[in-house]
Structure formats: C-alpha cells, structure tokens
PDB file of N, CA, C and O in Angstrom:
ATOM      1  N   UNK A   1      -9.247  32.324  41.751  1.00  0.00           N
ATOM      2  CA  UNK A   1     -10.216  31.557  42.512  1.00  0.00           C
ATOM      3  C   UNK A   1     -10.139  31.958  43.977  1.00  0.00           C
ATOM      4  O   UNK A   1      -9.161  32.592  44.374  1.00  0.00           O
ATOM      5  N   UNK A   2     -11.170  31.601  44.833  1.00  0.00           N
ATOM      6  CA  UNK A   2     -11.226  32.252  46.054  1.00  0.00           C
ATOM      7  C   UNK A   2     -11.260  30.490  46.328  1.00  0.00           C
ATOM      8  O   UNK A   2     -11.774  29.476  45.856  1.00  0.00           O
ATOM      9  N   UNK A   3      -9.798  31.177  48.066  1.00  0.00           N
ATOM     10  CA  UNK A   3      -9.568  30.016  48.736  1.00  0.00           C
ATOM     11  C   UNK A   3      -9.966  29.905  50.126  1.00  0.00           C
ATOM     12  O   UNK A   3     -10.456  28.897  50.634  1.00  0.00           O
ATOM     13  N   UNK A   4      -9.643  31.371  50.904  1.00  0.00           N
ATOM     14  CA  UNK A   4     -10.036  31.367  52.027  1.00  0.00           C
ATOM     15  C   UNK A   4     -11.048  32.619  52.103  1.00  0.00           C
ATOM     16  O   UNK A   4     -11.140  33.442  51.192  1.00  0.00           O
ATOM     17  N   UNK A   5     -11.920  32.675  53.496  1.00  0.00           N
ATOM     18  CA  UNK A   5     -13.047  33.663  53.421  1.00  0.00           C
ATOM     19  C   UNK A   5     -12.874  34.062  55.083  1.00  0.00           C
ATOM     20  O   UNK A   5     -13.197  33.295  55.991  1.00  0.00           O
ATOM     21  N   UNK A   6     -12.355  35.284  55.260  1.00  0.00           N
ATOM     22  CA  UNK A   6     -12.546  35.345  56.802  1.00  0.00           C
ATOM     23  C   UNK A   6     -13.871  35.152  57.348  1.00  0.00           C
ATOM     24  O   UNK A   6     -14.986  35.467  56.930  1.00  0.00           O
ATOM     25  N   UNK A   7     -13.425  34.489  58.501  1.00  0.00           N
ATOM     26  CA  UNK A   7     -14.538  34.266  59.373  1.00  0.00           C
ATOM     27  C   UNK A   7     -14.896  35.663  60.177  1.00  0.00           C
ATOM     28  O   UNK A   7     -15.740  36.472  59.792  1.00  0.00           O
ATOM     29  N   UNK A   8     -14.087  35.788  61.373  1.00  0.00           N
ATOM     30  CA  UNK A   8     -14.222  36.469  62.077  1.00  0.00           C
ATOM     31  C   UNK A   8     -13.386  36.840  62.781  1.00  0.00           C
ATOM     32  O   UNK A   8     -12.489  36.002  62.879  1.00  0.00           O
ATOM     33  N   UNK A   9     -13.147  38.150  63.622  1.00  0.00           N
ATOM     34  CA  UNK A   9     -11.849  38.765  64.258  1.00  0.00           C
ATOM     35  C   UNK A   9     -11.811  38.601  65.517  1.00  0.00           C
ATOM     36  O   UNK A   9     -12.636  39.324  66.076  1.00  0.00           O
ATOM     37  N   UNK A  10     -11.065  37.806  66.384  1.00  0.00           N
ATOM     38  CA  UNK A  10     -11.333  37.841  68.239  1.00  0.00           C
ATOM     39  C   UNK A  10      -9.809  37.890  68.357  1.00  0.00           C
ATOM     40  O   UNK A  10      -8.904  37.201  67.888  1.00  0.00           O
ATOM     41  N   UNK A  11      -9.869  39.151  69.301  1.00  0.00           N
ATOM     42  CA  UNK A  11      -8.235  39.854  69.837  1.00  0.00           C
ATOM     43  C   UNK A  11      -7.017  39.556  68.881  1.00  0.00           C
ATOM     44  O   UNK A  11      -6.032  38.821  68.956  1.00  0.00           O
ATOM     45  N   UNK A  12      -7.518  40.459  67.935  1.00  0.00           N
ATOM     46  CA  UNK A  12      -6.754  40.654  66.933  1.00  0.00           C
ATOM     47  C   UNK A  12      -6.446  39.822  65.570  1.00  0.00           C
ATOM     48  O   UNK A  12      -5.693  40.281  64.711  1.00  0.00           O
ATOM     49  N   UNK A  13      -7.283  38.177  65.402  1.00  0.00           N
ATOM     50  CA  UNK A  13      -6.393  36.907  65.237  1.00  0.00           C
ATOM     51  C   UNK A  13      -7.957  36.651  63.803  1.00  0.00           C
ATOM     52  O   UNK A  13      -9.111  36.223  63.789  1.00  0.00           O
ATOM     53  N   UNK A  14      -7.085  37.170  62.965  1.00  0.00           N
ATOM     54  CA  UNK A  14      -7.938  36.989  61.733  1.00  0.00           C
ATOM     55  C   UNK A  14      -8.081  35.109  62.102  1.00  0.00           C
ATOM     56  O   UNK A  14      -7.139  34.416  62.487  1.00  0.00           O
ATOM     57  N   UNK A  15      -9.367  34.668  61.875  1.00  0.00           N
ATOM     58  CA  UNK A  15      -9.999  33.309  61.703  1.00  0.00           C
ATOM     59  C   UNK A  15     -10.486  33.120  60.465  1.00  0.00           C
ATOM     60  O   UNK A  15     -11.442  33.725  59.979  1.00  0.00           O
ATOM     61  N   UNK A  16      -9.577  31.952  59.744  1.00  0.00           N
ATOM     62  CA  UNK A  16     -10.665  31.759  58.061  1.00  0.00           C
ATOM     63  C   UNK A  16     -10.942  30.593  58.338  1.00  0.00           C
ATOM     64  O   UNK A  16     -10.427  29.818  59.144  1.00  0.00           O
ATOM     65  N   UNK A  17     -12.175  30.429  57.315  1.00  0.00           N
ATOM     66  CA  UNK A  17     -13.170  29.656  56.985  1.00  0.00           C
ATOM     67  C   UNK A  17     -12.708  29.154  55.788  1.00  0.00           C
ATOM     68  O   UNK A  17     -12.585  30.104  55.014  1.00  0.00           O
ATOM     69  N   UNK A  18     -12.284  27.760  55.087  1.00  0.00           N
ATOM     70  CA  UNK A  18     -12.385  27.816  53.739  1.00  0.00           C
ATOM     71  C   UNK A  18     -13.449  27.772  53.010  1.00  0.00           C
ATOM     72  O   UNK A  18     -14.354  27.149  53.566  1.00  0.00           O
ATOM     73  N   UNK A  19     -13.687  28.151  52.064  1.00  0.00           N
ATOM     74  CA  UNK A  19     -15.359  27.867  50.641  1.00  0.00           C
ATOM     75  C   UNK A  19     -14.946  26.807  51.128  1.00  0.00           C
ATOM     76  O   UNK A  19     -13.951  26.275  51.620  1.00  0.00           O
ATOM     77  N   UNK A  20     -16.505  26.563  50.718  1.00  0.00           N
ATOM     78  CA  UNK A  20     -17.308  25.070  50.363  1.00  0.00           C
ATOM     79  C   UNK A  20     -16.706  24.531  49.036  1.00  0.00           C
ATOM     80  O   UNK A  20     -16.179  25.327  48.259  1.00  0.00           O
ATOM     81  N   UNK A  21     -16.755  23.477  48.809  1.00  0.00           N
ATOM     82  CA  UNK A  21     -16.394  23.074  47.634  1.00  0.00           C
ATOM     83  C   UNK A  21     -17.636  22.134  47.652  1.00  0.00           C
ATOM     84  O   UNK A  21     -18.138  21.393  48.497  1.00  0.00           O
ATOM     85  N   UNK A  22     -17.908  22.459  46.425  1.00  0.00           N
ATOM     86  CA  UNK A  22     -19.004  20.931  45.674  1.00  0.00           C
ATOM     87  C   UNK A  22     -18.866  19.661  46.050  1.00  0.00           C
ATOM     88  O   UNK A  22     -17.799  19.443  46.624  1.00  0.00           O
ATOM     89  N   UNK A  23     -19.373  19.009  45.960  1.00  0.00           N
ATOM     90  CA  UNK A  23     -19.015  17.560  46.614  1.00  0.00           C
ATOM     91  C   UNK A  23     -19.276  16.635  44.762  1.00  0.00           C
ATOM     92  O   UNK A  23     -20.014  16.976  43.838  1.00  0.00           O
ATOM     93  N   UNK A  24     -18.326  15.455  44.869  1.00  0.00           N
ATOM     94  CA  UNK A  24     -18.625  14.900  43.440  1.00  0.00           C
ATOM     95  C   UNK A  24     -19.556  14.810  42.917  1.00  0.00           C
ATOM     96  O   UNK A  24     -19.757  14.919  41.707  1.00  0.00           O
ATOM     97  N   UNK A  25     -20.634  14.491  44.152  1.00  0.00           N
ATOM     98  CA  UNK A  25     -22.145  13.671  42.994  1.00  0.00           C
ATOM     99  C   UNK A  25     -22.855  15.051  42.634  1.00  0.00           C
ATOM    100  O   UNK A  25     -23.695  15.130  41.738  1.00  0.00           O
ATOM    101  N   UNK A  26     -22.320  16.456  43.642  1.00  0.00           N
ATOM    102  CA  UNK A  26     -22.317  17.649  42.764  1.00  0.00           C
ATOM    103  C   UNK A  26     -22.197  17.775  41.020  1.00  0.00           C
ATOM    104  O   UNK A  26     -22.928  18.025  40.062  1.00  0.00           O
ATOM    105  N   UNK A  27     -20.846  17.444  41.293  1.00  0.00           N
ATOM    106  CA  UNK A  27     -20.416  17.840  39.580  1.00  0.00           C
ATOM    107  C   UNK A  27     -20.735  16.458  38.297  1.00  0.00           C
ATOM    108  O   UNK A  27     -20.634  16.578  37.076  1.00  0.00           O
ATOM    109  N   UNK A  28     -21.157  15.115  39.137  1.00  0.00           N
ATOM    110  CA  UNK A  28     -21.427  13.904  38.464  1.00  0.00           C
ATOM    111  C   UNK A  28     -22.925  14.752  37.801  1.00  0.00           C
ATOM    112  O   UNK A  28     -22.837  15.057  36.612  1.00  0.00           O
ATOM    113  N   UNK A  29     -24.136  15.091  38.462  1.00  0.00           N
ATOM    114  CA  UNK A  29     -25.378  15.510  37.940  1.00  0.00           C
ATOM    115  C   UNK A  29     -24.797  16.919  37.512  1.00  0.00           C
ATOM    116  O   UNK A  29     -25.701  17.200  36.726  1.00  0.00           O
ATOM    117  N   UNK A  30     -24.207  17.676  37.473  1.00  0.00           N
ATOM    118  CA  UNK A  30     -23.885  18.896  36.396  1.00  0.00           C
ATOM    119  C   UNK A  30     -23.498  18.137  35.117  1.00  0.00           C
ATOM    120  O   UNK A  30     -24.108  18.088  34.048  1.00  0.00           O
ATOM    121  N   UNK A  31     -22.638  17.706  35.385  1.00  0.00           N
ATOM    122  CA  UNK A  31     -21.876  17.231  33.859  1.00  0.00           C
ATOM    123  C   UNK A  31     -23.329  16.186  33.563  1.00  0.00           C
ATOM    124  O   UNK A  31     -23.571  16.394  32.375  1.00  0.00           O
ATOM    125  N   UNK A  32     -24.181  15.369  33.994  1.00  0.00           N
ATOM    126  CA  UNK A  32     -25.052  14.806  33.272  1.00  0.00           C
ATOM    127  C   UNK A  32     -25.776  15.523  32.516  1.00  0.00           C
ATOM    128  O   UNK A  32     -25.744  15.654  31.293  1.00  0.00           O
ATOM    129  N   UNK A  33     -26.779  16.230  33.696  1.00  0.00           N
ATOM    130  CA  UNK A  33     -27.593  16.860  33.302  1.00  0.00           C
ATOM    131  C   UNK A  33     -27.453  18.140  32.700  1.00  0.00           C
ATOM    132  O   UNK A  33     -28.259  18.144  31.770  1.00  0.00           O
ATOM    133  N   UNK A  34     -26.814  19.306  32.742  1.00  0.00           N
ATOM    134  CA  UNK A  34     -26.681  20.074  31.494  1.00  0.00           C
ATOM    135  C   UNK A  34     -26.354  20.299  30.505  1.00  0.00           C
ATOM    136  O   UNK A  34     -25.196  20.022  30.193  1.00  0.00           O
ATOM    137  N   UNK A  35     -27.233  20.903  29.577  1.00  0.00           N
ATOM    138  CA  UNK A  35     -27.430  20.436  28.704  1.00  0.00           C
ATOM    139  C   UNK A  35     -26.328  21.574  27.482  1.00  0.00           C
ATOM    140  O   UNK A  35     -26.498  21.709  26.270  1.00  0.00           O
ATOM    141  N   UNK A  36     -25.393  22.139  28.245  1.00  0.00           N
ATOM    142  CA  UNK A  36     -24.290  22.425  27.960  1.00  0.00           C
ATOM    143  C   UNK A  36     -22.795  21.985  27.788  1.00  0.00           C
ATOM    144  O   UNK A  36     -21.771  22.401  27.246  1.00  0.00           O
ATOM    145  N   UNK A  37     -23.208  20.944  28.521  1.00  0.00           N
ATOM    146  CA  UNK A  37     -22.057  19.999  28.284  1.00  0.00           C
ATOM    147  C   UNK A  37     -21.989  18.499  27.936  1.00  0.00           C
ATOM    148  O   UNK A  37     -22.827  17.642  28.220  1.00  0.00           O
ATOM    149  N   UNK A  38     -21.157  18.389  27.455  1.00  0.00           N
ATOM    150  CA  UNK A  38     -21.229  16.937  27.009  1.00  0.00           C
ATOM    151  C   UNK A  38     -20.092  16.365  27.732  1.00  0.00           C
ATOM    152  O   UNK A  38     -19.037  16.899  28.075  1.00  0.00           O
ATOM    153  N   UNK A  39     -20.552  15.083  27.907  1.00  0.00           N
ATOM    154  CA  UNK A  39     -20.391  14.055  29.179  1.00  0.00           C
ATOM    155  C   UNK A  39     -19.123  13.164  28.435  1.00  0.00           C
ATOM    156  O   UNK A  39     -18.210  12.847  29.198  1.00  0.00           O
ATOM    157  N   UNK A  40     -19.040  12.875  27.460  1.00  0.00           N
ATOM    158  CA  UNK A  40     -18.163  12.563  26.637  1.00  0.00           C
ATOM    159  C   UNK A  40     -16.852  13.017  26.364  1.00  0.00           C
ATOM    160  O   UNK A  40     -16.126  12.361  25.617  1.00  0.00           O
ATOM    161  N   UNK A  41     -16.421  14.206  26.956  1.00  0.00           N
ATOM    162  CA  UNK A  41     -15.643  15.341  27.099  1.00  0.00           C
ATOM    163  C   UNK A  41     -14.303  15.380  28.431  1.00  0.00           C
ATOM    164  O   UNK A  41     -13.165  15.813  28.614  1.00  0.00           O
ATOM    165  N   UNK A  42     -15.333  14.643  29.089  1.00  0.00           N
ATOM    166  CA  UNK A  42     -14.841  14.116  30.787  1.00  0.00           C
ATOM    167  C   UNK A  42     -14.363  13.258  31.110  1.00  0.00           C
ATOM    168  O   UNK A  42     -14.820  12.206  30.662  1.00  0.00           O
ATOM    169  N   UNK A  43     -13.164  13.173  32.075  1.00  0.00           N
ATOM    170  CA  UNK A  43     -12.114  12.290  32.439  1.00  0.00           C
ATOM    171  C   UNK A  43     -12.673  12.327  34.053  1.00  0.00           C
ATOM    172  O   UNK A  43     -13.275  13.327  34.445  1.00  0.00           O
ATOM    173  N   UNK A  44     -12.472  11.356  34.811  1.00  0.00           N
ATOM    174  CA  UNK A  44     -12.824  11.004  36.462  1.00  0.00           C
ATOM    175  C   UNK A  44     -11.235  10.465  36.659  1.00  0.00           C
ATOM    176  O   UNK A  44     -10.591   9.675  35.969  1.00  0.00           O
ATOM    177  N   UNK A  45     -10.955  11.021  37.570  1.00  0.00           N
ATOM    178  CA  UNK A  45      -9.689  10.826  38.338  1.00  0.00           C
ATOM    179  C   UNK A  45      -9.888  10.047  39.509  1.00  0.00           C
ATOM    180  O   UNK A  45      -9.888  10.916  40.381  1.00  0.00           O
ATOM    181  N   UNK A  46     -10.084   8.795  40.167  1.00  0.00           N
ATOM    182  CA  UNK A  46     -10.346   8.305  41.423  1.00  0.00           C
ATOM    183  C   UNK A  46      -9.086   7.607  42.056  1.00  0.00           C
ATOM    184  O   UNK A  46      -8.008   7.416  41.492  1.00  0.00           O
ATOM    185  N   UNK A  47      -9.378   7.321  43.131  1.00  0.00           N
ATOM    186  CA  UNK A  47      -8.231   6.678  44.234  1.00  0.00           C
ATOM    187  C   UNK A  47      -8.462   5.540  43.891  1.00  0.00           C
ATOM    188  O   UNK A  47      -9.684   5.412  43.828  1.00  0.00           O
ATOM    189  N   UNK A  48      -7.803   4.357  43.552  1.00  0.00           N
ATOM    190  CA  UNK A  48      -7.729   2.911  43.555  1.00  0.00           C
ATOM    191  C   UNK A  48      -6.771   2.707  45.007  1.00  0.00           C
ATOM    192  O   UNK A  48      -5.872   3.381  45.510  1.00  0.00           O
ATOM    193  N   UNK A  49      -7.505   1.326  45.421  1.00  0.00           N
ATOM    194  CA  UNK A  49      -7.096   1.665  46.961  1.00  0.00           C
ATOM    195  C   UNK A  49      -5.731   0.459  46.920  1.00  0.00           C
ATOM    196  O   UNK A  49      -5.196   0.148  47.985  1.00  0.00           O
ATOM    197  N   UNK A  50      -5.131  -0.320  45.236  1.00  0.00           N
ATOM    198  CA  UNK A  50      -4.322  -0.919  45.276  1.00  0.00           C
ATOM    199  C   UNK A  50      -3.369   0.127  44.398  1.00  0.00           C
ATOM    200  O   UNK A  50      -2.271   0.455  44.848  1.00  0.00           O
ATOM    201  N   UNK A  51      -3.862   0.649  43.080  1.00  0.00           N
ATOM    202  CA  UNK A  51      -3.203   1.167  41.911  1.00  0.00           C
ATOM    203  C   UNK A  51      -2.934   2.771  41.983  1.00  0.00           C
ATOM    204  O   UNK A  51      -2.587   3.392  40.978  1.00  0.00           O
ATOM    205  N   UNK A  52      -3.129   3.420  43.307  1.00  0.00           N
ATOM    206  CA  UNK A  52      -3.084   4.711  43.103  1.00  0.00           C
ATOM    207  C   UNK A  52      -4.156   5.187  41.985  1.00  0.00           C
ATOM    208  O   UNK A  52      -4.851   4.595  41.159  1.00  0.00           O
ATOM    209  N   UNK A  53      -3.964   6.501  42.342  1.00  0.00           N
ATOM    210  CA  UNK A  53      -4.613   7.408  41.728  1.00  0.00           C
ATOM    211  C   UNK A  53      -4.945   6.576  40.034  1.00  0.00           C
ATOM    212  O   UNK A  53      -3.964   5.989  39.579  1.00  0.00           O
ATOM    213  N   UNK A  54      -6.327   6.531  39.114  1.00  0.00           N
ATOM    214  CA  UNK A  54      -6.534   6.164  38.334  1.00  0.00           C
ATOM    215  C   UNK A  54      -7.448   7.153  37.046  1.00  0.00           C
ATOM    216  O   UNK A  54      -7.980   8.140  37.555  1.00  0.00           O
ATOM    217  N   UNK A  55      -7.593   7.073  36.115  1.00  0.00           N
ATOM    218  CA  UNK A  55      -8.233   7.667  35.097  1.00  0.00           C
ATOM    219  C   UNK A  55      -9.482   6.996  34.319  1.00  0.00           C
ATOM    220  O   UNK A  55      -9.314   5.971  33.658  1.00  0.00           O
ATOM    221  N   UNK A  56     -10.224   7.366  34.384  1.00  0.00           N
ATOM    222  CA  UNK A  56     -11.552   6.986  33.563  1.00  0.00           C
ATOM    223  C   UNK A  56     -12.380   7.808  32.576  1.00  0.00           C
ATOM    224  O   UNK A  56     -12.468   8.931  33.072  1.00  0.00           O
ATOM    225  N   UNK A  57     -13.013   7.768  31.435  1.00  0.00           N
ATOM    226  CA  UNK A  57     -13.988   8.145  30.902  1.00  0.00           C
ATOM    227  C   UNK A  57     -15.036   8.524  31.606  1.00  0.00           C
ATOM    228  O   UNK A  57     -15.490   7.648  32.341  1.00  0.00           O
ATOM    229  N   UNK A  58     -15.674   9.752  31.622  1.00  0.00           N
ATOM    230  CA  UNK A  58     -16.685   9.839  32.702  1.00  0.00           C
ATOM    231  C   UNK A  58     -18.102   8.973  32.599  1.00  0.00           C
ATOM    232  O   UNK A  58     -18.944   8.785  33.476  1.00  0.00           O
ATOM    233  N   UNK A  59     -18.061   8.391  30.859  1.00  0.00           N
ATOM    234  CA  UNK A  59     -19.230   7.365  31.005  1.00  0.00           C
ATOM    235  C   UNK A  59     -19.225   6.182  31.250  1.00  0.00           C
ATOM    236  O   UNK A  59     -20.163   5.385  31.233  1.00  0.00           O
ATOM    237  N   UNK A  60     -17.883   5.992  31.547  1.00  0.00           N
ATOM    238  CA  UNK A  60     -17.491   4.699  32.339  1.00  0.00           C
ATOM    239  C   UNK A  60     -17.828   4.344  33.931  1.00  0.00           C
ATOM    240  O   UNK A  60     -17.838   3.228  34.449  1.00  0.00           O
ATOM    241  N   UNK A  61     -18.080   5.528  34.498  1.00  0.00           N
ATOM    242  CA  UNK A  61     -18.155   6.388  35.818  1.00  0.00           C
ATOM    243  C   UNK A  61     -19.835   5.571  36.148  1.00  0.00           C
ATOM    244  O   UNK A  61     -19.977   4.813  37.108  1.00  0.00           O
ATOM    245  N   UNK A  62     -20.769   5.838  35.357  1.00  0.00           N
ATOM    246  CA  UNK A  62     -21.953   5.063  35.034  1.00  0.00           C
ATOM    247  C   UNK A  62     -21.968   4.360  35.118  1.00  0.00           C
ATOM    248  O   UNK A  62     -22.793   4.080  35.987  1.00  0.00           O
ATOM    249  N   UNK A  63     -21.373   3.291  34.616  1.00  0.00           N
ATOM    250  CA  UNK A  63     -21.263   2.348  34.082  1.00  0.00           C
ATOM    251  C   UNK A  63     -20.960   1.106  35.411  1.00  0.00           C
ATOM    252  O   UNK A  63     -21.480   0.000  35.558  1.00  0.00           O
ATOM    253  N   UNK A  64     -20.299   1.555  35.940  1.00  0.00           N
ATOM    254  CA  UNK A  64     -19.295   0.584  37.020  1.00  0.00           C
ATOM    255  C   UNK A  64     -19.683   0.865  38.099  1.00  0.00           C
ATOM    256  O   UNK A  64     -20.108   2.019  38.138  1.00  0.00           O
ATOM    257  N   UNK A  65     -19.754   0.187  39.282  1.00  0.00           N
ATOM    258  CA  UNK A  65     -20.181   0.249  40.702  1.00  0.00           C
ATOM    259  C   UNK A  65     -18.530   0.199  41.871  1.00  0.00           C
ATOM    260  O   UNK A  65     -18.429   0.084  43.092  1.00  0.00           O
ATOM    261  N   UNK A  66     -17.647   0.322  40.952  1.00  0.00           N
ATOM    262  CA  UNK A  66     -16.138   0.445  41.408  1.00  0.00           C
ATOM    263  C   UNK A  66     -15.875   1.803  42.088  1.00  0.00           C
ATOM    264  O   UNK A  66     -15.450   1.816  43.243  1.00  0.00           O
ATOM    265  N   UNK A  67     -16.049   2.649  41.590  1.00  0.00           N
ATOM    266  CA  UNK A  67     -15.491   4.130  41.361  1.00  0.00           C
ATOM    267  C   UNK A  67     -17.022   5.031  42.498  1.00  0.00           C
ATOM    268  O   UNK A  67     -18.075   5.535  42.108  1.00  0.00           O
ATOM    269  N   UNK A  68     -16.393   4.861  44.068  1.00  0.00           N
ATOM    270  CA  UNK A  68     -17.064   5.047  44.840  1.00  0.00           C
ATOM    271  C   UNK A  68     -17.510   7.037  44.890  1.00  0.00           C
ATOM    272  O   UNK A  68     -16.452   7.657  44.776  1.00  0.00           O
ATOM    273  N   UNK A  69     -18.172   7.560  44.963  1.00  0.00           N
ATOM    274  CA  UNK A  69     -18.230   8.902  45.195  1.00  0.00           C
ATOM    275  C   UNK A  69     -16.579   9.706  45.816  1.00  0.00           C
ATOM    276  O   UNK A  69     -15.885  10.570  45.280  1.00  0.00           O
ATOM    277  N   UNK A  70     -16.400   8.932  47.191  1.00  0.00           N
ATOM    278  CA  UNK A  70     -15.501   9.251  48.010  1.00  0.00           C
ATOM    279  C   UNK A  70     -14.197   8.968  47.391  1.00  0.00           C
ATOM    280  O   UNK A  70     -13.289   9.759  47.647  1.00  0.00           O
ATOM    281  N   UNK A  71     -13.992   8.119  46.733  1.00  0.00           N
ATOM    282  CA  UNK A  71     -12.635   7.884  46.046  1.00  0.00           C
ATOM    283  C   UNK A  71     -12.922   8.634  45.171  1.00  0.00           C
ATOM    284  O   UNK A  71     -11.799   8.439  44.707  1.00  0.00           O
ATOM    285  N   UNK A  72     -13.468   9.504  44.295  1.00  0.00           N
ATOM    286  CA  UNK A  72     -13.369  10.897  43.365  1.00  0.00           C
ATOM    287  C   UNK A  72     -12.428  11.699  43.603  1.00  0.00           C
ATOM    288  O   UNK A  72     -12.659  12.473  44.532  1.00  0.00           O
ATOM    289  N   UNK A  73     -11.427  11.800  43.091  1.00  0.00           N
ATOM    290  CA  UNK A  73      -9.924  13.371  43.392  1.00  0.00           C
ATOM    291  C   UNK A  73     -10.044  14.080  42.518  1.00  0.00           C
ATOM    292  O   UNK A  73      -9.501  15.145  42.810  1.00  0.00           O
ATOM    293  N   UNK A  74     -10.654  14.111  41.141  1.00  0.00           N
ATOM    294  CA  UNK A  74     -10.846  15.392  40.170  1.00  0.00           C
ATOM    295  C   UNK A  74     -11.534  14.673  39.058  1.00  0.00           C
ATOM    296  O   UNK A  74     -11.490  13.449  38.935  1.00  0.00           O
ATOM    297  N   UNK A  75     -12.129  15.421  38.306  1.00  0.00           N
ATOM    298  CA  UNK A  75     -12.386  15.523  37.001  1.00  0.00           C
ATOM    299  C   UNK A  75     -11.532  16.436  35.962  1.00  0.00           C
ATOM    300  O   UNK A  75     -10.781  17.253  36.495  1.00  0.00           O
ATOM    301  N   UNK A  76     -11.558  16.393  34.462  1.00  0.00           N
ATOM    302  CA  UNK A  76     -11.251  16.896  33.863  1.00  0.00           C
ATOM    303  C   UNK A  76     -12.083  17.225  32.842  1.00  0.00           C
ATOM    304  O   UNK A  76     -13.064  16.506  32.653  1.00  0.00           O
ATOM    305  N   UNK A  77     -11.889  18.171  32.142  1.00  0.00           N
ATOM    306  CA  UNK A  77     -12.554  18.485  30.706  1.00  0.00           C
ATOM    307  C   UNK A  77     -11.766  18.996  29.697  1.00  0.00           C
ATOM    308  O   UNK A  77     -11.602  20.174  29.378  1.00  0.00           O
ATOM    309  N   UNK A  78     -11.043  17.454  28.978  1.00  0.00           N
ATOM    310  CA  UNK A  78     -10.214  17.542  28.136  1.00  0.00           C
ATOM    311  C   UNK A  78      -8.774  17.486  28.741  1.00  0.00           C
ATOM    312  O   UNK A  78      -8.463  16.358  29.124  1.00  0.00           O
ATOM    313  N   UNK A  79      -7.623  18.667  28.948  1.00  0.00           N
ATOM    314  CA  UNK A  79      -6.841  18.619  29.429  1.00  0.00           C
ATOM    315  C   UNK A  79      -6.494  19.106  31.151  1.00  0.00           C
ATOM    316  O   UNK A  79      -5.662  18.883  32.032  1.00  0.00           O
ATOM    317  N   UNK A  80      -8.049  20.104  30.859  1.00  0.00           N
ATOM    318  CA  UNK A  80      -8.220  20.844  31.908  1.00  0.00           C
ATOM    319  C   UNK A  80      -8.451  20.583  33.160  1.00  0.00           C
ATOM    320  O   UNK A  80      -9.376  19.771  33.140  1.00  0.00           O
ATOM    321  N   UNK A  81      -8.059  20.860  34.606  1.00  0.00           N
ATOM    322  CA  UNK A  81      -8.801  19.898  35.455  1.00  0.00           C
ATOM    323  C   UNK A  81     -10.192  21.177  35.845  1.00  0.00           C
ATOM    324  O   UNK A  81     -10.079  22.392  35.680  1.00  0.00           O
ATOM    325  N   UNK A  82     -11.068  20.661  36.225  1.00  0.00           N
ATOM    326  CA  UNK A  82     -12.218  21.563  36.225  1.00  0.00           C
ATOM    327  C   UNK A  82     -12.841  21.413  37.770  1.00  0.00           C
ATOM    328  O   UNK A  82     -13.375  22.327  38.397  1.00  0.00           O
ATOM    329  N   UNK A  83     -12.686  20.329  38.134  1.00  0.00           N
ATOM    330  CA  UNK A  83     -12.463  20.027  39.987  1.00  0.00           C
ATOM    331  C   UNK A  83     -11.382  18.971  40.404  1.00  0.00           C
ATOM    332  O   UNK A  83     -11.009  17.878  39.978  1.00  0.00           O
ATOM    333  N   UNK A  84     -11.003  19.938  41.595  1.00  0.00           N
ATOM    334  CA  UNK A  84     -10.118  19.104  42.365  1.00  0.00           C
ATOM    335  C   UNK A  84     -10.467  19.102  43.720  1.00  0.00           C
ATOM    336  O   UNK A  84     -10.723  20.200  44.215  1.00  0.00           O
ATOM    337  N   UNK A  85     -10.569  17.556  44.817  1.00  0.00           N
ATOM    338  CA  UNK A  85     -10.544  17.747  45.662  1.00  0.00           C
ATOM    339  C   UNK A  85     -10.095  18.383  46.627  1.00  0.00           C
ATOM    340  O   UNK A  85     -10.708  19.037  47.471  1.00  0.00           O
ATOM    341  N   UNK A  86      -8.801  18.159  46.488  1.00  0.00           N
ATOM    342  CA  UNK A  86      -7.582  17.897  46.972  1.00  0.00           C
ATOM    343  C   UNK A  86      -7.108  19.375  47.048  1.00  0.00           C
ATOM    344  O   UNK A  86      -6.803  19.910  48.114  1.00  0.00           O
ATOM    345  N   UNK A  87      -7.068  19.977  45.883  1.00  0.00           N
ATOM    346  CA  UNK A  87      -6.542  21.380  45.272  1.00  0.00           C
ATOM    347  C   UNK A  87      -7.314  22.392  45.948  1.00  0.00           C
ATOM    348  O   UNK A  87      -6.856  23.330  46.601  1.00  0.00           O
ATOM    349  N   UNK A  88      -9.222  21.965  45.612  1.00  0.00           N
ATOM    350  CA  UNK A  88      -9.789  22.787  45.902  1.00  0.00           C
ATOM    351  C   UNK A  88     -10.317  23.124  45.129  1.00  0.00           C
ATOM    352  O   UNK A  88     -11.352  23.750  45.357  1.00  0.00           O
ATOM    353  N   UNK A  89      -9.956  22.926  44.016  1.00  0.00           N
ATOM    354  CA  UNK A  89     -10.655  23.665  42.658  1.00  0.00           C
ATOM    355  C   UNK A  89     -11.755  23.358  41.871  1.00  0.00           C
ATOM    356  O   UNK A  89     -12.137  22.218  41.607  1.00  0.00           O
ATOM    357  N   UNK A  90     -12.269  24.425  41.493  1.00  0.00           N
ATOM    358  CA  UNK A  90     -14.118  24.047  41.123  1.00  0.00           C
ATOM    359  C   UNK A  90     -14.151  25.704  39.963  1.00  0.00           C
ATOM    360  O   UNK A  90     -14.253  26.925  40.087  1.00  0.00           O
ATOM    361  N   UNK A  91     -14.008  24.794  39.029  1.00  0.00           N
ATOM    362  CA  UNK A  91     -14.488  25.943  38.262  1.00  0.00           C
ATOM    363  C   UNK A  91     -15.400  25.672  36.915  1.00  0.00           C
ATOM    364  O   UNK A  91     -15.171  26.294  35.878  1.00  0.00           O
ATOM    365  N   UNK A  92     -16.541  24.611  37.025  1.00  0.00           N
ATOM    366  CA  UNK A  92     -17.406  23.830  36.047  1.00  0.00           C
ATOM    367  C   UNK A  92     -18.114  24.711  36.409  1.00  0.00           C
ATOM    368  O   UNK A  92     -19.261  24.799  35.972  1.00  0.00           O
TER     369      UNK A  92
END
C-alpha cells in the first residue's frame, strides 16, 4: 500500500504529503451501494466515548443514530480489516 507521496524538494529536504484516505461515509455508500458486495459481510469498528473502541454489524450501522461518522476507526470484511483510520488503510 502506498503511505507517503513526495511533495516537493526545497534545499535538499524531501517534503511528504500523505494519500488521501476515504473518509467513512466514503466506504458506508461503497459497501451499500455496490452491487458487489454484500453489506452483511461487514463489521464497523467505532469509538464509544464511555466503552472504548466497539464492534457492530454494518446493518446495524443503519439502523442506529449512535454510531456518528467521526467515531468510525475501521471496518472489516469478515476477518479482514479493509479500512482503517487510524492505520491508514483502504483497500475496499
């Protein structure tokens, strides 16, 4: 996976840029809407701001008005994690 991307060179001093990473409600309408994947498949990892880090069904994710965009730290698909905030990782 690609983490950093040089920016640009001034007196000598490589400058990186990190990728963009997707933002959740990114990968919330991927995993809905294509029609390659099934939504059923998916785990939501969010911040509980009493219980730490928590786990959900991703059609639970729907379902509830709890599980804010911004408290999102990863998804999974199956065992796999497929985004991570935190990590960086985006490979859905």
């Amino acid at each position: 996976t690609k983490d950093r991307v040089p920016q640009r060179e001034s007196e000598g001093i490589v400058v990186e840029k990190k990728e963009k990473l997707r933002t959740a409600k990114n990968i919330i309408d991927k995993i809905t809407w294509d029609e390659h994947l099934q939504p059923e498949e998916f785990k939501v990892g969010y911040l509980d701001k009493y219980d730490g880090i928590l786990e959900i069904p991703f059609s639970e994710l729907e379902q509830t008005d709890v599980v804010k965009e911004y408290r999102i730290e990863y998804f999974k698909k199956g065992a796999l994690v497929v985004w991570d905030k935190k990590k960086r990782i985006d490979i859905l």
